[in-house]
mmCIF file of the N, C-alpha and C atoms, coordinates in Angstrom:
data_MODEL
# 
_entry.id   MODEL 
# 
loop_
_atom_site.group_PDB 
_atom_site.id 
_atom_site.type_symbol 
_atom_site.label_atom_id 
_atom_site.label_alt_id 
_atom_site.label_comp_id 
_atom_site.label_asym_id 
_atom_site.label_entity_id 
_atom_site.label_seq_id 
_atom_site.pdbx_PDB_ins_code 
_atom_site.Cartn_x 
_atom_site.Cartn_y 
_atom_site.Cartn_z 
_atom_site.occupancy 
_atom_site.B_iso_or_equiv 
_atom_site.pdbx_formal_charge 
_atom_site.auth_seq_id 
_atom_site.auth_comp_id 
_atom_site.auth_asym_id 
_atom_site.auth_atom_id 
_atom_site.pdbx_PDB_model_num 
ATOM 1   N N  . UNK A 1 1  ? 113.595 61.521  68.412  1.00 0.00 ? 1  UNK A N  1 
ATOM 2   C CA . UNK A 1 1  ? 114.494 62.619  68.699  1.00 0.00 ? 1  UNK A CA 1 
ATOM 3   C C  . UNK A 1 1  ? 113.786 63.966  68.559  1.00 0.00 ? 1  UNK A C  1 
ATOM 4   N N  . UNK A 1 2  ? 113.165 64.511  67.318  1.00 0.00 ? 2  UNK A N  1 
ATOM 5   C CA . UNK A 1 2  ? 112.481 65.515  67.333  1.00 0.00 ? 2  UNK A CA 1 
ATOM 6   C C  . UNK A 1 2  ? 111.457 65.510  68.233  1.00 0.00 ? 2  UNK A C  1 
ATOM 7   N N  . UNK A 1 3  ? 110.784 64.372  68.918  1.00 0.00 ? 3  UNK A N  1 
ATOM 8   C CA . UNK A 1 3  ? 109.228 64.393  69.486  1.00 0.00 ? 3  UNK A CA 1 
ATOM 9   C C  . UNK A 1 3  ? 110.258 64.828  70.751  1.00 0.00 ? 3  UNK A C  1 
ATOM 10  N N  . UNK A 1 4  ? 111.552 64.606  71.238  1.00 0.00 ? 4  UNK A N  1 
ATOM 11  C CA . UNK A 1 4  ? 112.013 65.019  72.632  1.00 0.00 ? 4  UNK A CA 1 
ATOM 12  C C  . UNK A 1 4  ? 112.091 66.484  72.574  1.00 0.00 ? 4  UNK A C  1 
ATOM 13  N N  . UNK A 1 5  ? 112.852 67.058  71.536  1.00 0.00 ? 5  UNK A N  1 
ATOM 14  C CA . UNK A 1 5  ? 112.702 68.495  71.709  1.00 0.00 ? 5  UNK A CA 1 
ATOM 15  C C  . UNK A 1 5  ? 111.772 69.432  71.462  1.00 0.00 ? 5  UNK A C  1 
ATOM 16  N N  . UNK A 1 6  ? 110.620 68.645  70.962  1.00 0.00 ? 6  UNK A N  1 
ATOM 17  C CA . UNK A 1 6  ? 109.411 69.636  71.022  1.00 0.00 ? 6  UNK A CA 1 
ATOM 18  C C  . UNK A 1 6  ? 109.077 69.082  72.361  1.00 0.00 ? 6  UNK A C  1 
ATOM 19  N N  . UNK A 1 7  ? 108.932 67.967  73.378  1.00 0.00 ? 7  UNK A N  1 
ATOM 20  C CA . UNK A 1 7  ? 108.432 68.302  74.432  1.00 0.00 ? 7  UNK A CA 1 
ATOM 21  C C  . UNK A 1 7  ? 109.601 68.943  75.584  1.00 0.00 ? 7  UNK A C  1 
ATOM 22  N N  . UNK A 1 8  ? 110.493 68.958  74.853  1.00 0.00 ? 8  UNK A N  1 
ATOM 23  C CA . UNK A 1 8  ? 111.591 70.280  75.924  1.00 0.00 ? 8  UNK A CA 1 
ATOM 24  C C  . UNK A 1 8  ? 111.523 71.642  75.960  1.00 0.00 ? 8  UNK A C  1 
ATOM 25  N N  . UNK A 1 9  ? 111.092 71.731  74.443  1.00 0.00 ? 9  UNK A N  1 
ATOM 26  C CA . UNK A 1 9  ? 110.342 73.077  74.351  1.00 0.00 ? 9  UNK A CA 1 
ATOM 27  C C  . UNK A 1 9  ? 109.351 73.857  75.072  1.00 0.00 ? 9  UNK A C  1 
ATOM 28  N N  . UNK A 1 10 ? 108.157 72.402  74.916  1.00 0.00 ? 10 UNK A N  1 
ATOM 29  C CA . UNK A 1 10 ? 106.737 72.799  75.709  1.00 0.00 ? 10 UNK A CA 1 
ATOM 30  C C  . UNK A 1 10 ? 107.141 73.120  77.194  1.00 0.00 ? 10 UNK A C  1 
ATOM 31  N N  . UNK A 1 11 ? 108.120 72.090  77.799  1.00 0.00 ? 11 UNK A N  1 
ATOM 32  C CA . UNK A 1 11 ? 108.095 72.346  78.964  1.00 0.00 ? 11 UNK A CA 1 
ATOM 33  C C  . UNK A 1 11 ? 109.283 73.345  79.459  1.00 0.00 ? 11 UNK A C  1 
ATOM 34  N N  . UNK A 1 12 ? 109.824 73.683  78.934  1.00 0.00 ? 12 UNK A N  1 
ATOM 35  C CA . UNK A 1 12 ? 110.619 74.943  79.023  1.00 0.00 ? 12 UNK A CA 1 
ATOM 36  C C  . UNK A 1 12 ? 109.266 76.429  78.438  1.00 0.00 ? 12 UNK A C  1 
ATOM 37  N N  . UNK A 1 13 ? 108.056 76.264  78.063  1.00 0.00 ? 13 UNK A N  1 
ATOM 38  C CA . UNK A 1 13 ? 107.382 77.398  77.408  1.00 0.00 ? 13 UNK A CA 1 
ATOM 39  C C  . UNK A 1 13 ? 106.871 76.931  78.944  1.00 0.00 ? 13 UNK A C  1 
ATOM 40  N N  . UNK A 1 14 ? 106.330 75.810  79.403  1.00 0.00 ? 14 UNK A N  1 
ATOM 41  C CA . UNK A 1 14 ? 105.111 75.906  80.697  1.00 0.00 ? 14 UNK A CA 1 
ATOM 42  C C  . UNK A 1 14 ? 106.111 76.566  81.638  1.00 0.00 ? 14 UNK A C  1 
ATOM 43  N N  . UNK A 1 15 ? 107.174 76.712  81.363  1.00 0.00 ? 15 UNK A N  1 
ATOM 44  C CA . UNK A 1 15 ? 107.984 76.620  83.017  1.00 0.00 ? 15 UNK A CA 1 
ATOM 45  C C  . UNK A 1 15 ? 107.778 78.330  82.906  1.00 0.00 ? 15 UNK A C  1 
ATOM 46  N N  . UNK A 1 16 ? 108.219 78.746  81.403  1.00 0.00 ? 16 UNK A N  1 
ATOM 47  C CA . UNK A 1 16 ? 108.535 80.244  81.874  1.00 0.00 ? 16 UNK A CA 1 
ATOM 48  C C  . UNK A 1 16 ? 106.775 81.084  82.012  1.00 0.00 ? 16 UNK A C  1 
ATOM 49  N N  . UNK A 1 17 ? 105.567 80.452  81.503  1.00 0.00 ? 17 UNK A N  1 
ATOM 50  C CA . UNK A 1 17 ? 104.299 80.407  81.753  1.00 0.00 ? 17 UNK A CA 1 
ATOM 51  C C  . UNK A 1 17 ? 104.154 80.423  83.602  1.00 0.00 ? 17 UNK A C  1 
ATOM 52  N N  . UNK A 1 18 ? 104.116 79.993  84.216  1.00 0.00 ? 18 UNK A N  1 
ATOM 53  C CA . UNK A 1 18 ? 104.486 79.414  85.540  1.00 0.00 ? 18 UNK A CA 1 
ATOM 54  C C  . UNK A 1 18 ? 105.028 81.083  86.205  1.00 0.00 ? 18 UNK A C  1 
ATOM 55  N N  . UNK A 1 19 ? 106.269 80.670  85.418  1.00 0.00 ? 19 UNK A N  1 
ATOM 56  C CA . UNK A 1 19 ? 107.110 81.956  86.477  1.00 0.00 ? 19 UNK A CA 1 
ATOM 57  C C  . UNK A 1 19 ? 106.380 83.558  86.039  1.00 0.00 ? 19 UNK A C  1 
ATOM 58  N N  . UNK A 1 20 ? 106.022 83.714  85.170  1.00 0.00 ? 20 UNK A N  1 
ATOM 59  C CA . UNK A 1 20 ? 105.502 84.989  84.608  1.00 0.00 ? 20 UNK A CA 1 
ATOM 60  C C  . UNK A 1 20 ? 104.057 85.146  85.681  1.00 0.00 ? 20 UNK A C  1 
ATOM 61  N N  . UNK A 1 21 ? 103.157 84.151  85.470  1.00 0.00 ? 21 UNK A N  1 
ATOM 62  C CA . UNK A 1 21 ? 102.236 84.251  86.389  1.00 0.00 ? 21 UNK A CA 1 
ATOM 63  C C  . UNK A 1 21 ? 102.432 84.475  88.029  1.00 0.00 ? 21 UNK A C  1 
ATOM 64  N N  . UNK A 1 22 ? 103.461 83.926  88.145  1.00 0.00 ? 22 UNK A N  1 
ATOM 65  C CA . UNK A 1 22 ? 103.480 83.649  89.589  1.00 0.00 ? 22 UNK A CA 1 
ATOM 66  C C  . UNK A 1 22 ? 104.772 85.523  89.704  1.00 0.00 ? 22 UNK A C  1 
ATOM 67  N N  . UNK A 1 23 ? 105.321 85.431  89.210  1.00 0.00 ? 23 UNK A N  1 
ATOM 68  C CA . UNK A 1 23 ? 105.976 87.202  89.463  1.00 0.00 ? 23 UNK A CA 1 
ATOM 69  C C  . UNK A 1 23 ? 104.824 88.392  89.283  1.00 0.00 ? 23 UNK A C  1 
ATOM 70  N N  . UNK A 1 24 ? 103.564 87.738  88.509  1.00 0.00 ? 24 UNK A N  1 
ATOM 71  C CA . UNK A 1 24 ? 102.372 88.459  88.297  1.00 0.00 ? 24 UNK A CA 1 
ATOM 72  C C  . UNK A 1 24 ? 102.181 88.457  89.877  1.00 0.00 ? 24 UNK A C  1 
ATOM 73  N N  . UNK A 1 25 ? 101.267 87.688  90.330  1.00 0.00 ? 25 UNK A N  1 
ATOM 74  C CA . UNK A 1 25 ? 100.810 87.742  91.439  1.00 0.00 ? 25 UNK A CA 1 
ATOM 75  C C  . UNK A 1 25 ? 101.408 88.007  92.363  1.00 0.00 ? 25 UNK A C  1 
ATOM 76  N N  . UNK A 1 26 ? 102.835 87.566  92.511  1.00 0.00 ? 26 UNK A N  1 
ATOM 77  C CA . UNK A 1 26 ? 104.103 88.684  93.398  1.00 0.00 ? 26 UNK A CA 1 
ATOM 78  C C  . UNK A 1 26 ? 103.779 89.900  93.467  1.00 0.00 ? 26 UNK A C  1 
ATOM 79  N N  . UNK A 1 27 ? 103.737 90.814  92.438  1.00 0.00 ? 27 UNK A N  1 
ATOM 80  C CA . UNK A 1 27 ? 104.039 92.276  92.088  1.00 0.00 ? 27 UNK A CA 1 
ATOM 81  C C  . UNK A 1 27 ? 102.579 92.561  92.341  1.00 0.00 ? 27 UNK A C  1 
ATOM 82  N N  . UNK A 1 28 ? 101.168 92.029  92.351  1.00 0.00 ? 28 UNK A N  1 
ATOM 83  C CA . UNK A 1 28 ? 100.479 92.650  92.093  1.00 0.00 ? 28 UNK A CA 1 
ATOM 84  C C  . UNK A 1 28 ? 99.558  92.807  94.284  1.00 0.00 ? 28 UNK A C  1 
ATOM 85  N N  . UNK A 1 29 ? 100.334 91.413  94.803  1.00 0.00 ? 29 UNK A N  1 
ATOM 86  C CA . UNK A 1 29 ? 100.491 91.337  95.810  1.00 0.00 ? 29 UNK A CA 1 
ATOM 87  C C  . UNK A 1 29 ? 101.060 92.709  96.566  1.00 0.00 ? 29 UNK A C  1 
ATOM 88  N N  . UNK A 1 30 ? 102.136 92.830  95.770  1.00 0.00 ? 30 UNK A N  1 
ATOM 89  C CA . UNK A 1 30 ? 103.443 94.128  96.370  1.00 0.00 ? 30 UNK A CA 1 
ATOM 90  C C  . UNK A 1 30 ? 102.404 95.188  96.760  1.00 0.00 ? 30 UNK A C  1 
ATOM 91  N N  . UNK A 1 31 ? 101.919 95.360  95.504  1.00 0.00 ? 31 UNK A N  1 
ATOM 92  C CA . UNK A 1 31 ? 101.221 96.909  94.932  1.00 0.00 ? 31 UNK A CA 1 
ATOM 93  C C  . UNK A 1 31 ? 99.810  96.843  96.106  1.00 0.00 ? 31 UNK A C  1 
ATOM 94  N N  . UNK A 1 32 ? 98.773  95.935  96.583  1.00 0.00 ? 32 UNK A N  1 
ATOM 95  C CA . UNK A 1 32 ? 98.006  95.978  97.471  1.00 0.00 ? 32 UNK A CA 1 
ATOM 96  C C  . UNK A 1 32 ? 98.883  96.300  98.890  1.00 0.00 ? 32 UNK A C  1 
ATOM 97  N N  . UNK A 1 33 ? 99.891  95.721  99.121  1.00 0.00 ? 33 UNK A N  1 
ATOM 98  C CA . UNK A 1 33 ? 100.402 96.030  100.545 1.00 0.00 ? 33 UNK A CA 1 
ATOM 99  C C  . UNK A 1 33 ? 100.808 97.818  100.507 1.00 0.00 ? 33 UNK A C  1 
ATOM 100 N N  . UNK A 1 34 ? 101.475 98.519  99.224  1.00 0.00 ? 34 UNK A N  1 
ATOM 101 C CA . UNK A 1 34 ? 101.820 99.722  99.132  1.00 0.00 ? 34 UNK A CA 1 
ATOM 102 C C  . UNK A 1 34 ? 100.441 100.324 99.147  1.00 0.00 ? 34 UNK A C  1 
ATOM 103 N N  . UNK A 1 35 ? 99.312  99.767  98.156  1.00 0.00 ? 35 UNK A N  1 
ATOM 104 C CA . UNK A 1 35 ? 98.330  100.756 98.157  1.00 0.00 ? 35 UNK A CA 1 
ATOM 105 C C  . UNK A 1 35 ? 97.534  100.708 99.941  1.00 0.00 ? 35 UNK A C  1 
ATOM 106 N N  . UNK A 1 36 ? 97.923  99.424  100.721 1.00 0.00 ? 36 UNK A N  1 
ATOM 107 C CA . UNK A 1 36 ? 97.196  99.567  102.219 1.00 0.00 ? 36 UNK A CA 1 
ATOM 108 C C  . UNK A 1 36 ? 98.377  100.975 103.041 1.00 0.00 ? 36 UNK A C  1 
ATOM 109 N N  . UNK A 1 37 ? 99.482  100.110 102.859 1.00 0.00 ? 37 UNK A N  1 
ATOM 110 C CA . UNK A 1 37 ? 100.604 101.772 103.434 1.00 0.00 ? 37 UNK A CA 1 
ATOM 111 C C  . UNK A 1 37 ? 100.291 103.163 103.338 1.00 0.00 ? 37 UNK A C  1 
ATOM 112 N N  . UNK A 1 38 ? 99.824  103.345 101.822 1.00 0.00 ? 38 UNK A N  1 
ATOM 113 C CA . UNK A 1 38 ? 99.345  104.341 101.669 1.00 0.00 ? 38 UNK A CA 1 
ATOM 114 C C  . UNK A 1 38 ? 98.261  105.046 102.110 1.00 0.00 ? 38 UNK A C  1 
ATOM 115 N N  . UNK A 1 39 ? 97.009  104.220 102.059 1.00 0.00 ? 39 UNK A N  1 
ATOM 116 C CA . UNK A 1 39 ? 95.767  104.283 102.414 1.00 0.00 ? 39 UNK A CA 1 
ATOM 117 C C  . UNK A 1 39 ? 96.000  104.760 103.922 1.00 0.00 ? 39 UNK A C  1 
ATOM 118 N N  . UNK A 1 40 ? 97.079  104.574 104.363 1.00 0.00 ? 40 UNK A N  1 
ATOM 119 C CA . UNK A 1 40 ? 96.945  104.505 105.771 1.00 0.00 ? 40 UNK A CA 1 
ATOM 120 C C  . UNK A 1 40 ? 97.916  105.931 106.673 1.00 0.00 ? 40 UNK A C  1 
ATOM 121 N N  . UNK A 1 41 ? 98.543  105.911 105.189 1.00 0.00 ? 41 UNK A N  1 
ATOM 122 C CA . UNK A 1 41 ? 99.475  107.083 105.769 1.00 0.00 ? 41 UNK A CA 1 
ATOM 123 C C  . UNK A 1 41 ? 98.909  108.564 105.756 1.00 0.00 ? 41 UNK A C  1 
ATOM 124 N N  . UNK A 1 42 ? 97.587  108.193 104.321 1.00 0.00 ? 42 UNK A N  1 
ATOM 125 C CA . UNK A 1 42 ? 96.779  109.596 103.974 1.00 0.00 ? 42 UNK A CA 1 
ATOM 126 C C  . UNK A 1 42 ? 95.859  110.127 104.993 1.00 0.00 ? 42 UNK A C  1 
ATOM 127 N N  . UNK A 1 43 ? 95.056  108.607 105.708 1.00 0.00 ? 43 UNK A N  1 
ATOM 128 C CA . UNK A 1 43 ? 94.277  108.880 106.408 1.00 0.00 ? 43 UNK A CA 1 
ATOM 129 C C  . UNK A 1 43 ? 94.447  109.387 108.114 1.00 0.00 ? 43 UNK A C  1 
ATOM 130 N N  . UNK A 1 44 ? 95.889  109.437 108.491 1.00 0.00 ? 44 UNK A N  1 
ATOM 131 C CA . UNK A 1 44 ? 96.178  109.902 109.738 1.00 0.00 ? 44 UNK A CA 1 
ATOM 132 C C  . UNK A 1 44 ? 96.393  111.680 109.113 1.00 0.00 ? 44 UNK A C  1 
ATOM 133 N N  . UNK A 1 45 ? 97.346  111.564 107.764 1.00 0.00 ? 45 UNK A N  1 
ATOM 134 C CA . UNK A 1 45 ? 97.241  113.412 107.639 1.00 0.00 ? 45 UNK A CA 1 
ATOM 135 C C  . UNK A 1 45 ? 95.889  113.892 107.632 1.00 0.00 ? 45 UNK A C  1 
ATOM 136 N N  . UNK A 1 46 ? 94.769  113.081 106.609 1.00 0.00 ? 46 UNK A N  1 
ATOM 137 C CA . UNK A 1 46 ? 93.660  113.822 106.552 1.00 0.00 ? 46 UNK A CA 1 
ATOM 138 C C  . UNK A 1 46 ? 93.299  114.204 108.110 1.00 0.00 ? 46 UNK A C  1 
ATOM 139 N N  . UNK A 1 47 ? 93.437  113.157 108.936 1.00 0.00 ? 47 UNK A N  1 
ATOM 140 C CA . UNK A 1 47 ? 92.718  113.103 110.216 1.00 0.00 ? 47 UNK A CA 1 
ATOM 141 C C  . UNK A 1 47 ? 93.499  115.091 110.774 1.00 0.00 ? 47 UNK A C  1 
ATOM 142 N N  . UNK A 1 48 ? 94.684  114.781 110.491 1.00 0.00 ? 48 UNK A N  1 
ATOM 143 C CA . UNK A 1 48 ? 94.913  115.836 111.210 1.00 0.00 ? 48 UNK A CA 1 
ATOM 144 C C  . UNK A 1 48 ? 94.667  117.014 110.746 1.00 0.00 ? 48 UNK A C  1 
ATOM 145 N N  . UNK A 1 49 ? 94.626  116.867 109.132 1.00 0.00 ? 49 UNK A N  1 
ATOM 146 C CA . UNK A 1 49 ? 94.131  118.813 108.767 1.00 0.00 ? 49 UNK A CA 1 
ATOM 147 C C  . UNK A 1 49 ? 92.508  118.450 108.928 1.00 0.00 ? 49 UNK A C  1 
ATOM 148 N N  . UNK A 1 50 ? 91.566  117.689 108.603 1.00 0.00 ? 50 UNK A N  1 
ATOM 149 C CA . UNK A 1 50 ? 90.878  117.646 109.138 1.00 0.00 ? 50 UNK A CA 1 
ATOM 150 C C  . UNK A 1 50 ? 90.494  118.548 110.600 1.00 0.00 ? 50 UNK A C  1 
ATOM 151 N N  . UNK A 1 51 ? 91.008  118.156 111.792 1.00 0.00 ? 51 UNK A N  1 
ATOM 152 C CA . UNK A 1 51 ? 91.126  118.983 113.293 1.00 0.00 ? 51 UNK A CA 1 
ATOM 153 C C  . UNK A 1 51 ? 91.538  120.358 112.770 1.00 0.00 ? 51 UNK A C  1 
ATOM 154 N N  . UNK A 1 52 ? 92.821  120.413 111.718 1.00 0.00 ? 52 UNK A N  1 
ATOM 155 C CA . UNK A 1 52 ? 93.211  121.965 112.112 1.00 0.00 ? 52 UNK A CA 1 
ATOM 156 C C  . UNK A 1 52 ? 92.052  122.856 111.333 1.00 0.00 ? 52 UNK A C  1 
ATOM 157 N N  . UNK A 1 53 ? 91.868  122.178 110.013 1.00 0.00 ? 53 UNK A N  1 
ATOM 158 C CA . UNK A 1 53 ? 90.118  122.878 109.590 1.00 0.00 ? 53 UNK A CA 1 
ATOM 159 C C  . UNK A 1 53 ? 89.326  123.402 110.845 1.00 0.00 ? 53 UNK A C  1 
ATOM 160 N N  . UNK A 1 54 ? 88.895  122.372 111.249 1.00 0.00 ? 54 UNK A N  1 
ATOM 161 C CA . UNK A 1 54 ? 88.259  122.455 112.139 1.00 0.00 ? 54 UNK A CA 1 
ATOM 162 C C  . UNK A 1 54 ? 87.847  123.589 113.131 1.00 0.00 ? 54 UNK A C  1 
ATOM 163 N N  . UNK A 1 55 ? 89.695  123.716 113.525 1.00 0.00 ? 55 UNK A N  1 
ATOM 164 C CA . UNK A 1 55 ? 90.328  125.046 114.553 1.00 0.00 ? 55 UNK A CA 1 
ATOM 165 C C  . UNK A 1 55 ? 89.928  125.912 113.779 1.00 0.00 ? 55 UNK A C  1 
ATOM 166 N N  . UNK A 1 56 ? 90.924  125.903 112.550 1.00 0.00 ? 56 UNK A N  1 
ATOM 167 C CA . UNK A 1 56 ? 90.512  127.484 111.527 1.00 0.00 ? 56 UNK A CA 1 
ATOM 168 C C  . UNK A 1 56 ? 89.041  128.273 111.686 1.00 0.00 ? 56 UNK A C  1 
ATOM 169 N N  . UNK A 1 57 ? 88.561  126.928 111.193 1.00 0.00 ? 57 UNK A N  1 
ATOM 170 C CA . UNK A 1 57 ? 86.979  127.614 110.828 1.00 0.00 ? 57 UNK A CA 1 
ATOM 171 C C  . UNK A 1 57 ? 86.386  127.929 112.005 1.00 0.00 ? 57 UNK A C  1 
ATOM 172 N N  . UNK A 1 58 ? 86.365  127.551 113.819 1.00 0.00 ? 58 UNK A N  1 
ATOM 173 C CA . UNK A 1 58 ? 85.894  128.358 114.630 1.00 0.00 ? 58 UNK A CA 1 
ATOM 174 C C  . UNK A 1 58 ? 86.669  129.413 114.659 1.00 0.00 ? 58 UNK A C  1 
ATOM 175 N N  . UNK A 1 59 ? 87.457  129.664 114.512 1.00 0.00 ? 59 UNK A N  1 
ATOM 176 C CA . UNK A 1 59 ? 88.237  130.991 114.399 1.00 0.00 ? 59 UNK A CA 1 
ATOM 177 C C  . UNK A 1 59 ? 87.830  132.154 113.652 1.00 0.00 ? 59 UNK A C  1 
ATOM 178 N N  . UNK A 1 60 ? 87.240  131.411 112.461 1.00 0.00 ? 60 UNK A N  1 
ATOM 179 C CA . UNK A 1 60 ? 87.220  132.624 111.631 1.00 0.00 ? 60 UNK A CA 1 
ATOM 180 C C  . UNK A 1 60 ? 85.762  132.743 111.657 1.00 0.00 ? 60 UNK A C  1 
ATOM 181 N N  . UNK A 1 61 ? 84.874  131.969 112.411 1.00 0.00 ? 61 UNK A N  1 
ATOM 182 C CA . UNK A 1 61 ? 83.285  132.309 112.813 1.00 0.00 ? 61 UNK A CA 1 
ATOM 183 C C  . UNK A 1 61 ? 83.670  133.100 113.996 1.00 0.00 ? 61 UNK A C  1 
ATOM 184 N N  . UNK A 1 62 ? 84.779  132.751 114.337 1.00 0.00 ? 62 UNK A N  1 
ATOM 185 C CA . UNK A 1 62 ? 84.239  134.168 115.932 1.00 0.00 ? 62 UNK A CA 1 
ATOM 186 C C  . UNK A 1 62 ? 84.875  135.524 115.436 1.00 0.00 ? 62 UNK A C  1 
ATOM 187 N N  . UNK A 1 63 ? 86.045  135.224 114.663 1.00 0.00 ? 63 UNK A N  1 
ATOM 188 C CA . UNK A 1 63 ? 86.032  136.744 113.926 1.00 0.00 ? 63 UNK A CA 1 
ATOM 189 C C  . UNK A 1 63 ? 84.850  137.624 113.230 1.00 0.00 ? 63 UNK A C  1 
ATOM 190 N N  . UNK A 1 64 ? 84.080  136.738 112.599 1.00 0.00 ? 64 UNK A N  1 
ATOM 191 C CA . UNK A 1 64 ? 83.108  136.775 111.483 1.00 0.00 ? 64 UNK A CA 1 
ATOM 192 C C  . UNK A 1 64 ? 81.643  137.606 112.245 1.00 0.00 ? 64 UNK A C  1 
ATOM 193 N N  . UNK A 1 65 ? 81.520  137.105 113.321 1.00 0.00 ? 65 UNK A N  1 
ATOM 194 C CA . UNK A 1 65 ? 80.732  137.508 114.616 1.00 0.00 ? 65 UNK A CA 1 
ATOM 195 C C  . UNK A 1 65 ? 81.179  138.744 114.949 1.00 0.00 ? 65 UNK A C  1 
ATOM 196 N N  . UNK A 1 66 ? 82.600  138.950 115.188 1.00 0.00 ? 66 UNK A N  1 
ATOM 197 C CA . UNK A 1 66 ? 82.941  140.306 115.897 1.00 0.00 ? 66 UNK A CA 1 
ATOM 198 C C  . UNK A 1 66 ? 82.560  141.332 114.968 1.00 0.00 ? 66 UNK A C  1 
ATOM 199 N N  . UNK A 1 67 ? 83.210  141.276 113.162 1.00 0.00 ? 67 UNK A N  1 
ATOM 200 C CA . UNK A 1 67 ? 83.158  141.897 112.548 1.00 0.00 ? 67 UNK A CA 1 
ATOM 201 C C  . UNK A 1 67 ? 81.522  142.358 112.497 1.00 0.00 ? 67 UNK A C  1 
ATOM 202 N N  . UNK A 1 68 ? 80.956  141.814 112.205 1.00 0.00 ? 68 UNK A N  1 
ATOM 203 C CA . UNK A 1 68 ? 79.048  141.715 112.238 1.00 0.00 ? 68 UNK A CA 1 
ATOM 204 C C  . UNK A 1 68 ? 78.593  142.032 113.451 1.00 0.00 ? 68 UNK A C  1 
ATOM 205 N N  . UNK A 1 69 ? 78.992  142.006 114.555 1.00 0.00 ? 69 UNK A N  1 
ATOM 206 C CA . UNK A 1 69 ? 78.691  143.227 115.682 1.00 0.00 ? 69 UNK A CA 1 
ATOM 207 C C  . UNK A 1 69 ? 79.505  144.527 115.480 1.00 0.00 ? 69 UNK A C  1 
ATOM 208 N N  . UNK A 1 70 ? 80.270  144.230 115.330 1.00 0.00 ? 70 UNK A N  1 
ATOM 209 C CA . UNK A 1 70 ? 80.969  145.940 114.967 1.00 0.00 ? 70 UNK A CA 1 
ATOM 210 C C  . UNK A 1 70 ? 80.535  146.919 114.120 1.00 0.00 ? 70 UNK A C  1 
ATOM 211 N N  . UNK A 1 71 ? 80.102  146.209 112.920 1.00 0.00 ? 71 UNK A N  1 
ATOM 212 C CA . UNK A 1 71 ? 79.463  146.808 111.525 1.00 0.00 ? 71 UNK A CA 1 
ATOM 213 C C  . UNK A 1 71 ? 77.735  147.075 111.760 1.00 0.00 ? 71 UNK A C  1 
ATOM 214 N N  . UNK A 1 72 ? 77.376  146.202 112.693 1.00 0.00 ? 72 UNK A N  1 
ATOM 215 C CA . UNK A 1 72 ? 75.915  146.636 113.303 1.00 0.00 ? 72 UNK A CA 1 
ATOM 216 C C  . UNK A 1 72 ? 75.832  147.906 114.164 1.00 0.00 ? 72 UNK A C  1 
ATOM 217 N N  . UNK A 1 73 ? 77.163  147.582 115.053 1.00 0.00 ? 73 UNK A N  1 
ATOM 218 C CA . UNK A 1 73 ? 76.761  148.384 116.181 1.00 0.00 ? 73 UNK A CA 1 
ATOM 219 C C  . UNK A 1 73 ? 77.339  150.149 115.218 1.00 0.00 ? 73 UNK A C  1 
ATOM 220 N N  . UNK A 1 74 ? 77.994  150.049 114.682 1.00 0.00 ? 74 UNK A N  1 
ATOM 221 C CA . UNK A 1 74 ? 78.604  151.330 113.221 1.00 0.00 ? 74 UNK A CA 1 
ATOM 222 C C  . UNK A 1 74 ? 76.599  152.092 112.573 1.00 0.00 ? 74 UNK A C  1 
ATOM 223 N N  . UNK A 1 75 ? 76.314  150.995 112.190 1.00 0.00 ? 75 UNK A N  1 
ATOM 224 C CA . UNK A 1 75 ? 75.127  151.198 111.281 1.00 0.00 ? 75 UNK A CA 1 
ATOM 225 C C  . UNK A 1 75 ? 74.229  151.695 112.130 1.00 0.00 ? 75 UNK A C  1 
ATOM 226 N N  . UNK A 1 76 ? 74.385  151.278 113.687 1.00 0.00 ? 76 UNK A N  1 
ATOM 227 C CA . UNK A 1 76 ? 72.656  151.714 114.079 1.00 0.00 ? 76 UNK A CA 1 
ATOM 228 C C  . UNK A 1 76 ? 73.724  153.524 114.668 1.00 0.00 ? 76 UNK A C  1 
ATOM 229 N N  . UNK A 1 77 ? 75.164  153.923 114.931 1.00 0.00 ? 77 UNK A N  1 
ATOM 230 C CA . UNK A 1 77 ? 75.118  154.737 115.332 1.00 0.00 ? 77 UNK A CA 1 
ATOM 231 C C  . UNK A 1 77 ? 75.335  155.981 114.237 1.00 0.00 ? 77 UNK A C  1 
ATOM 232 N N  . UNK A 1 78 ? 74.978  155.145 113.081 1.00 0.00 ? 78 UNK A N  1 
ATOM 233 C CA . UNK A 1 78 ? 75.248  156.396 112.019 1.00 0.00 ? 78 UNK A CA 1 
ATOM 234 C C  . UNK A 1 78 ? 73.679  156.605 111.620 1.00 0.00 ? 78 UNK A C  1 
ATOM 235 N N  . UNK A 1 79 ? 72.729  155.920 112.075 1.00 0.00 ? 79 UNK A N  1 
ATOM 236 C CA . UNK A 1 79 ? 71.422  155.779 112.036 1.00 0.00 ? 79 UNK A CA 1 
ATOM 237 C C  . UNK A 1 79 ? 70.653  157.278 112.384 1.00 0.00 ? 79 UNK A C  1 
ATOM 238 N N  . UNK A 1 80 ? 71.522  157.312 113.648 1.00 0.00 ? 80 UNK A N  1 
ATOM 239 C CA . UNK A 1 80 ? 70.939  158.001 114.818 1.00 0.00 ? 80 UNK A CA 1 
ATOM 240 C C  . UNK A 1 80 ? 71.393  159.579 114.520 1.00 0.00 ? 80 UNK A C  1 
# 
């Protein structure tokens, strides 16, 4: 009688052993599919400020140009 409920025990301890592992690998499953979602959602924004960088910064080299001809063409007529 006692040898039955220690092995009802054990196998009521393997069963909830079992389920703990296996909700492990559930959840940890979950968390790779969220971290690919993610991975994936960052890399279309980067893509796009990426481009608008991109825009900015010729923008502000052709400003950068104008200003630096203007300030040249200033310097050689205060030269004179």
């Amino acid at each position: 009688m006692a040898r039955l409920q220690i092995d009802e025990v054990a196998d009521v301890v393997k069963d909830a052993a079992y389920v703990s592992v296996g909700l492990g690998v559930i959840a940890f499953q979950r968390m790779q599919v969220r971290r690919n979602e993610l991975a994936k959602a960052l890399k279309g924004r980067t893509d796009d400020a990426k481009g608008t960088l991109d825009v900015v910064g010729s923008l502000v080299n052709e400003r950068l140009k104008l200003v630096e001809e203007r300030v040249s063409a200033t310097l050689d007529i205060t030269r004179r």
